[in-house]
MIMIZA-727230 format. One record per residue (C-alpha): z, y, x. Coordinates in steps of 0.2 Angstrom, whole numbers, padded with zeros to 4 digits, always signed. Layout:
<domars>
ZYX
...
</domars>
This chain:
<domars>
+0490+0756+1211
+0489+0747+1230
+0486+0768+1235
+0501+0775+1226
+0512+0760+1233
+0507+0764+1250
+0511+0780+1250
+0528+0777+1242
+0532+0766+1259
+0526+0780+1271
+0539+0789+1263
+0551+0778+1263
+0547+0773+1282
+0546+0794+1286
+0564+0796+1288
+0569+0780+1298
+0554+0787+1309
+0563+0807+1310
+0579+0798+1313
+0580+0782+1324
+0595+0783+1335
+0590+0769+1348
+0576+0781+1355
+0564+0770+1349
+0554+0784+1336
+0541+0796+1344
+0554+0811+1340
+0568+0803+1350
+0560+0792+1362
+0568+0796+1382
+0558+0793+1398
+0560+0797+1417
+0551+0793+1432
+0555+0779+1447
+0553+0781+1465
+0533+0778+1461
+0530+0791+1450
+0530+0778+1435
+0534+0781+1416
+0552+0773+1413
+0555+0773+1397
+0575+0778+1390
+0585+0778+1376
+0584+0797+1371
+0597+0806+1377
+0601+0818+1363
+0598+0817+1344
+0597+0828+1330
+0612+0832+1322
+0606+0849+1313
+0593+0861+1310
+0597+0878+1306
+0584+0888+1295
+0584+0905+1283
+0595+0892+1271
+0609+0892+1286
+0610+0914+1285
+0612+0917+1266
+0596+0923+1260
+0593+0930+1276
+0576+0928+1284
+0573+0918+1302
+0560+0923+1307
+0559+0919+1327
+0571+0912+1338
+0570+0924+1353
+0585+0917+1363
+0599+0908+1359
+0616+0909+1369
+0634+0901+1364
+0653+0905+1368
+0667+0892+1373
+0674+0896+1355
+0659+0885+1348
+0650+0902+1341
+0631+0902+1341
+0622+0917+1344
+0604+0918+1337
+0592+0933+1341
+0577+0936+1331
+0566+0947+1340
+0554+0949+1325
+0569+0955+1314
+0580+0964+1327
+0594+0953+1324
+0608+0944+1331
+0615+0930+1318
+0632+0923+1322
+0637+0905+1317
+0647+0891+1320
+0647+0876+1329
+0641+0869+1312
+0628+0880+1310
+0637+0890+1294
+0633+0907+1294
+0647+0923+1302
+0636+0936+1303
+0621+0947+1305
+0621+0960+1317
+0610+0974+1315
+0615+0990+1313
+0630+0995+1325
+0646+1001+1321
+0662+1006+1329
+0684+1001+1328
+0684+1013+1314
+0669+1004+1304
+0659+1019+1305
+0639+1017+1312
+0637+1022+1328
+0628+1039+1329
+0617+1042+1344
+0615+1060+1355
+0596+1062+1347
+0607+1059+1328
+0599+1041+1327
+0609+1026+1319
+0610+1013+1333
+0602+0997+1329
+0592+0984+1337
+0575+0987+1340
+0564+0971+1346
+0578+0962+1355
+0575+0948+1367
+0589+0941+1373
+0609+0938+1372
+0622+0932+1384
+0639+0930+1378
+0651+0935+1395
+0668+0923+1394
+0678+0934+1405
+0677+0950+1398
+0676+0942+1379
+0659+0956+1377
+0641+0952+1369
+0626+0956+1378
+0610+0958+1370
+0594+0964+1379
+0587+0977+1365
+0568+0977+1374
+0556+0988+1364
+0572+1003+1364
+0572+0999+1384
+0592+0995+1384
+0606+0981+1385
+0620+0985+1370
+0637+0978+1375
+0649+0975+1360
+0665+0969+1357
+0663+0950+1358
+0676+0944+1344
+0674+0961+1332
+0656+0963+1337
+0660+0983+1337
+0650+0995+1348
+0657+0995+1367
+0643+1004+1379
+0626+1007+1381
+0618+1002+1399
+0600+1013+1400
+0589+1013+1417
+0600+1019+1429
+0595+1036+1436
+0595+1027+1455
+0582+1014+1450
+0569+1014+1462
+0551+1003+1460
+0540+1004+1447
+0546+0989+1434
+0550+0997+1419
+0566+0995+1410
+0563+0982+1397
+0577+0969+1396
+0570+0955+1391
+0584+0944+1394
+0604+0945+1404
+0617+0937+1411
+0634+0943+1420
+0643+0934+1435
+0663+0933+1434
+0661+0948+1446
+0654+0958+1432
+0637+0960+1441
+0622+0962+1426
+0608+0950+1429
+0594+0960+1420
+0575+0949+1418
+0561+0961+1415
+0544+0950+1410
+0530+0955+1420
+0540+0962+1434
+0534+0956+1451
+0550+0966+1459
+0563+0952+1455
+0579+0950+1446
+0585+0968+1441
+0605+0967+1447
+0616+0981+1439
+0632+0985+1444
+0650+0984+1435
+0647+1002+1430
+0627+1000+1425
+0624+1009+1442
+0608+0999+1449
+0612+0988+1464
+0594+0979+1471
+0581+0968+1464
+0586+0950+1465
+0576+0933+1471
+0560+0939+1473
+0545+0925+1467
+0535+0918+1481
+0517+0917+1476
+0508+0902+1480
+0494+0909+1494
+0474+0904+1494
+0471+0899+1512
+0453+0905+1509
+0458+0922+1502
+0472+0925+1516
+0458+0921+1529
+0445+0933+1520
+0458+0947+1520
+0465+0945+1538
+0446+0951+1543
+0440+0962+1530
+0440+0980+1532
+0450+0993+1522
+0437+0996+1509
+0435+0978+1506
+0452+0977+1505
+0454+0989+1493
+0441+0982+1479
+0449+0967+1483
+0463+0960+1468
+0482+0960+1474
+0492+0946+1474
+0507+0951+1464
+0525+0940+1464
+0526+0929+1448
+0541+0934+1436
+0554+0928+1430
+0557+0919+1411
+0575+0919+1412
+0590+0917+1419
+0607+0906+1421
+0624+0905+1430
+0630+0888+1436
+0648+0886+1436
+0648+0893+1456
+0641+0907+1451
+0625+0904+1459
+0612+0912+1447
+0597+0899+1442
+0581+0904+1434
+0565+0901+1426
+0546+0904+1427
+0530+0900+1416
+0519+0907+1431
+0510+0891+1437
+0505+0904+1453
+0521+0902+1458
+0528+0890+1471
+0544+0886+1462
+0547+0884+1444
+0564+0884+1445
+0577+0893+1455
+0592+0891+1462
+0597+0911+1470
+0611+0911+1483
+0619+0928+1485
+0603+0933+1496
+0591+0930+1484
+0586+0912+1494
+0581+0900+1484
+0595+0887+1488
+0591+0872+1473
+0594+0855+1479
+0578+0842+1478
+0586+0826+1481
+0578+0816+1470
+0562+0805+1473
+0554+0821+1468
+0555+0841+1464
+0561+0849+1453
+0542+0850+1443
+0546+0841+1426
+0532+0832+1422
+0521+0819+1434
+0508+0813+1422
+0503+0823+1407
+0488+0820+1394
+0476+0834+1403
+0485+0834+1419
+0492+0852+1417
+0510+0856+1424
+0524+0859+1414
+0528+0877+1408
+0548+0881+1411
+0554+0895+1398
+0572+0891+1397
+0587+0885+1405
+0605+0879+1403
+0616+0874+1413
+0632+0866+1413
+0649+0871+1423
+0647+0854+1435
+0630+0857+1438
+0620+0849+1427
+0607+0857+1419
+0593+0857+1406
+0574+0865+1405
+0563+0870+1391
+0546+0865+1393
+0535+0876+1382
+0519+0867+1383
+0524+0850+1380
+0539+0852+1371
+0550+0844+1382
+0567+0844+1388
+0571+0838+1405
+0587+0834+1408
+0592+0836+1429
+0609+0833+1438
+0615+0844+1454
+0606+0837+1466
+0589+0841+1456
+0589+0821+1451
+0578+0819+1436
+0590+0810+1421
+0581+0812+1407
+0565+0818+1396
+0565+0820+1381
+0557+0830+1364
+0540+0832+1359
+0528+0843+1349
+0522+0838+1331
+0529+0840+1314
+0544+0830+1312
+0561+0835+1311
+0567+0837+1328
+0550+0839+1336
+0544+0857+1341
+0529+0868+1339
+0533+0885+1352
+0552+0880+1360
+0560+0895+1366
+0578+0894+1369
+0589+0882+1376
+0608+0881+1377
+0624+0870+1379
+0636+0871+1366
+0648+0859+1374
+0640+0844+1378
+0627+0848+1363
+0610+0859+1366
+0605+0871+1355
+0587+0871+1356
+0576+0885+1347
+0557+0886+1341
+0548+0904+1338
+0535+0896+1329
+0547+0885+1317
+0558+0897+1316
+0573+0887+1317
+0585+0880+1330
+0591+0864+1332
+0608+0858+1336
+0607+0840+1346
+0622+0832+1349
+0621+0819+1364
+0618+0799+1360
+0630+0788+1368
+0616+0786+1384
+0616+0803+1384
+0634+0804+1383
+0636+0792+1397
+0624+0803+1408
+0633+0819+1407
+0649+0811+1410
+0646+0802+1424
+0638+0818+1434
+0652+0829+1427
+0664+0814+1436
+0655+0813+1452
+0655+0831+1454
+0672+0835+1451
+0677+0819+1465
+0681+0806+1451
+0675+0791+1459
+0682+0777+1450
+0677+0786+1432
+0660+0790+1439
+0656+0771+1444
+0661+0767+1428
+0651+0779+1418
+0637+0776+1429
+0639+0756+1427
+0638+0761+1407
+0623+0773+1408
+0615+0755+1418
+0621+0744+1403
+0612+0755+1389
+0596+0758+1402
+0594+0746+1418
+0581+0754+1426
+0590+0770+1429
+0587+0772+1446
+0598+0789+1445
+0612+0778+1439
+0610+0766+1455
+0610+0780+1466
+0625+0788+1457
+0636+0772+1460
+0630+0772+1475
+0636+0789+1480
+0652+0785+1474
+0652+0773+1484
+0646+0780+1501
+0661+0795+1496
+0674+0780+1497
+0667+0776+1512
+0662+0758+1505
+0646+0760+1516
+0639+0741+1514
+0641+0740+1496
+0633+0758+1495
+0618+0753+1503
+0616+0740+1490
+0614+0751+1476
+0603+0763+1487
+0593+0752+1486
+0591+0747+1470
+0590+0768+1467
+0576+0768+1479
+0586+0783+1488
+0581+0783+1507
+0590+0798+1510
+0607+0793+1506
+0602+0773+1511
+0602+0783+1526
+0619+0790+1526
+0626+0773+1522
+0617+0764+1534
+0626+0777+1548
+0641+0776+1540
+0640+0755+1541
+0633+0754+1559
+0650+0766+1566
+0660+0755+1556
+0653+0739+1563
+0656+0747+1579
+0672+0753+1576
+0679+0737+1568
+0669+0727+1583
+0673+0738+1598
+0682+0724+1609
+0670+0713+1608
+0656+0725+1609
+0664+0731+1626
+0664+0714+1632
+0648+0710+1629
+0644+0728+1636
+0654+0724+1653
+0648+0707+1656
+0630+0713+1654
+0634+0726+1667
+0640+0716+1681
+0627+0702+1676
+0615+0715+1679
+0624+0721+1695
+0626+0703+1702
+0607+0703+1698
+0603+0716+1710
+0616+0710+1723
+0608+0694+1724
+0593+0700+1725
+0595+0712+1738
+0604+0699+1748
+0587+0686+1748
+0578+0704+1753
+0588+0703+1768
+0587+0685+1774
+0568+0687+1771
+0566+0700+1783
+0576+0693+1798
</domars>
C-alpha cells in the first residue's frame, strides 16, 4: 500500500517538475557566469509552451528534425531528413502542409530532363528568404537547393553546382541562407574550403570565411624542418567546417562549428570573410566554463535576432545560450534527460518572434518556447539599447535586475546607457557593479574631461600659479648662485 501511494505522489509531483515557471525545476532552471567564471544561477529565460510530434502532422510520421526555419507571417518550417520532407505549420503548431513531391502554378508534378518526378531526396536544411517571399530547401543526397514559391509552395528553380565551381568540395547543400542582396550562402559539411557563396543567378561567386585551425606548436616546429618525404607521410591539417549558418539583421552572416580543432566556434563573417564577432563580455563567446567531464560545448545551430541578439544550440549538453551584440553571456538554459522540455540530440534552433523553435533528431519533435517574463525583460532591454532607446533600456534593464539581482549583464547594460547619455559618474557606478573594465574605462575618460571641462578655470589657476611658483623658484635660486660666487 505505502509503495503504490508513493508512486501515486511521483506522479502527482511529475508535472509541477516538467512545468515550474520560476526556473526553479531541473527542466527550466537558468544560469550564467560572473566576472569570476562562477555559476549564477537565473530564472529560465524561456519555457515550454508546446511540443510538436507526429500527433501535430495528421497521421504523418516525424521522424527527425533536420532543421527548422520560420517566416515573419508566424509559419514554421520543419524538415525531416529521414522522410524527405518539409512540414509547414503555424505559429501554434497546427498542421498546413507536407511537401514532398513538387508541383508547379498549374498543379501539375514537376517532370525532370531524365523524366523523374521532382521530390526531396535526404534534405538538410530550409531558409525561408523574406524579400523575395521564396523557400529554400537544401536537398543534400540529390546534390541541389530547390526554390519554391514561398506562399503557394509551387516549383520556382532548381540551383545545381555551378559549371564555374572550382575546388574539390562537393556540392552537398547541407544547409542555406540568402542576404537581402540575393547572394546564396550554401554550407557543405566536411568541407574545409568555406562557405559556398552563389550568386543571384546560381553562378558560383567564391568560397566564404574560411575556418582557422587551431595549430600544434610541436607539429608546426616538426614540419618547418622536415624534408619532403617526411612531409608527405605526414597528415594535413585541414580547415574545420561549418554546421550552419545565419544572417543578423546587418547582413553580416554568422555561423557555427562542432569542430573543437577549431579556434572559434562561432562567427561573425564581414563581407571579406573576417571573423568580425564582438567579445565584450568577461569572456568569449565558448558557451560553457565549467562542465561535468570538462569537455567544451559543441555549437550546431544558431539564431539570431534583427537587433543582434542571438541564440546557440549546444548539442552535447543540451543547452541553449542566450548572447546579446556585444557577445555578453544572458542566459543558459535547457538540458538533456527525459522530461518534457528537455532534449536528447538538439538539432535546430530558431526564432519565431521573440519565441525559439528548438528541434531534437533523436526525439523527433520540436519544441516551441515562448519567453518568461525574465526572458522577456532580457530581449527587450537589448533590442532597446540597440536601437538607441536609452530611457526604455534602463528600465527594462532595472526590471531584468528585479526578477535576477546578480545579473551582471544587466548592470553593464544600465551602465551603457548611461555612458551613451553621457552620465559618465553614474555609469561608472553600475560598471562596476557589471564588473566591466572595458567600459568602466570609457566612463572614467568620459568623467575625468568633464571634471576638466566643468573645472577648467580653476584648473588654470592652479596650473599658472604653480608655474611661476616654480619660475620664482629658479629665480631665486639662481640669484643666491650669484652672490655666492662674488
Amino acid at each position: 500500500m505505502k509503495k503504490l501511494l508513493s508512486f501515486l505522489l511521483a506522479l502527482l509531483l511529475l508535472p509541477a517538475a516538467a512545468l515550474a515557471a520560476d526556473g526553479s525545476s531541473n527542466v527550466y532552471e537558468g544560469y550564467t557566469y560572473d566576472f569570476y567564471g562562477n555559476v549564477k544561477s537565473t530564472p529560465s529565460p524561456f519555457l515550454l509552451e508546446k511540443t510538436i510530434t507526429s500527433e501535430n502532422l495528421k497521421g504523418i510520421s516525424l521522424d527527425s528534425v533536420d532543421d527548422v526555419c520560420t517566416s515573419a507571417d508566424g509559419r514554421i518550417f520543419l524538415v525531416d531528413g529521414k522522410q524527405s520532407r518539409v512540414h509547414v505549420l503555424n505559429g501554434d503548431g497546427k498542421m498546413l502542409k507536407t511537401l514532398k513531391t513538387i508541383r508547379d502554378t498549374n498543379n501539375k508534378i514537376v517532370i525532370l530532363e531524365d523524366g523523374s518526378q521532382l521530390m526531396f531526396n535526404g534534405c538538410q536544411g530550409a531558409f525561408y528568404h523574406e524579400k523575395q517571399k521564396e523557400l529554400y530547401i537544401a536537398d543534400t543526397a540529390a546534390q541541389r537547393v530547390v526554390v519554391l514559391d514561398g506562399e503557394t509552395y509551387t516549383f520556382k528553380r532548381l540551383i545545381t553546382k555551378p559549371a564555374n565551381m572550382t575546388g574539390v568540395t562537393e556540392f552537398k547543400p547541407a544547409k542555406v541562407t540568402v542576404d537581402n542582396a540575393d547572394r546564396i550562402y550554401i554550407v557543405v559539411q566536411s568541407s574545409y574550403e568555406g562557405i559556398i557563396e552563389l550568386n543571384e543567378d546560381g553562378t558560383f561567386s567564391r568560397y566564404f570565411g574560411v575556418n582557422e585551425p587551431q595549430v600544434n606548436l610541436v607539429d608546426f616546429l616538426w614540419k618547418s624542418i622536415a624534408t619532403d618525404a617526411q612531409k608527405e607521410k605526414m597528415g594535413k591539417t585541414y580547415a574545420p567546417a561549418f554546421n550552419n549558418v545565419a544572417l543578423d539583421g546587418e547582413g553580416f552572416v554568422m555561423a557555427v562549428t562542432s569542430d573543437l580543432s577549431a579556434n572559434k566556434p562561432v562567427f561573425r563573417l564581414n563581407f571579406q570573410g573576417k571573423n568580425v564577432i564582438r567579445e565584450m563580455g568577461s569572456f568569449n563567446v565558448l558557451g560553457d566554463l565549467k562542465t561535468p567531464d570538462g569537455s567544451n560545448s559543441v555549437f550546431v545551430d544558431i539564431a539570431v535576432k534583427p537587433y543582434g541578439t542571438y541564440a546557440v544550440l549546444d548539442k552535447a549538453y543540451g543547452r541553449v545560450f542566450l548572447y546579446n551584440f556585444d557577445g555578453e553571456l544572458l542566459s543558459v538554459f535547457g538540458s538533456k534527460g527525459n522530461l518534457n522540455g528537455e532534449f536528447k540530440i538538439p538539432s535546430a534552433i530558431a526564432w519565431l518572434g521573440d519565441k525559439l523553435v528548438i528541434g531534437d533528431s533523436s526525439l523527433r519533435c520540436a519544441y516551441i518556447m515562448e519567453p518568461s517574463q525574465f526572458g522577456q525583460a532580457l530581449l527587450d532591454a537589448n533590442e532597446a539599447y540597440y536601437y538607441g532607446r536609452w530611457d526604455e533600456a534602463t528600465a527594462r534593464f532595472e526590471q531584468v535586475l528585479r526578477l535576477c539581482s546578480n545579473m551582471e549583464t544587466a548592470y553593464v547594460g544600465i551602465g551603457k546607457n548611461l555612458l551613451m547619455q553621457e552620465q559618465y559618474k553614474q555609469a561608472m557606478d553600475y560598471f562596476k557593479l557589471g564588473n566591466n573594465r572595458e567600459f568602466f574605462s570609457k566612463a572614467y575618460k568620459g568623467y575625468r574631461s568633464e571634471v576638466m571641462r566643468d573645472h577648467f578655470g580653476v584648473i588654470a589657476v592652479i596650473g599658472v600659479a604653480l608655474i611661476a611658483l616654480v619660475i620664482g623658484s629658479e629665480i631665486s635660486y639662481n640669484r643666491k648662485q650669484r652672490r655666492g660666487s662674488k
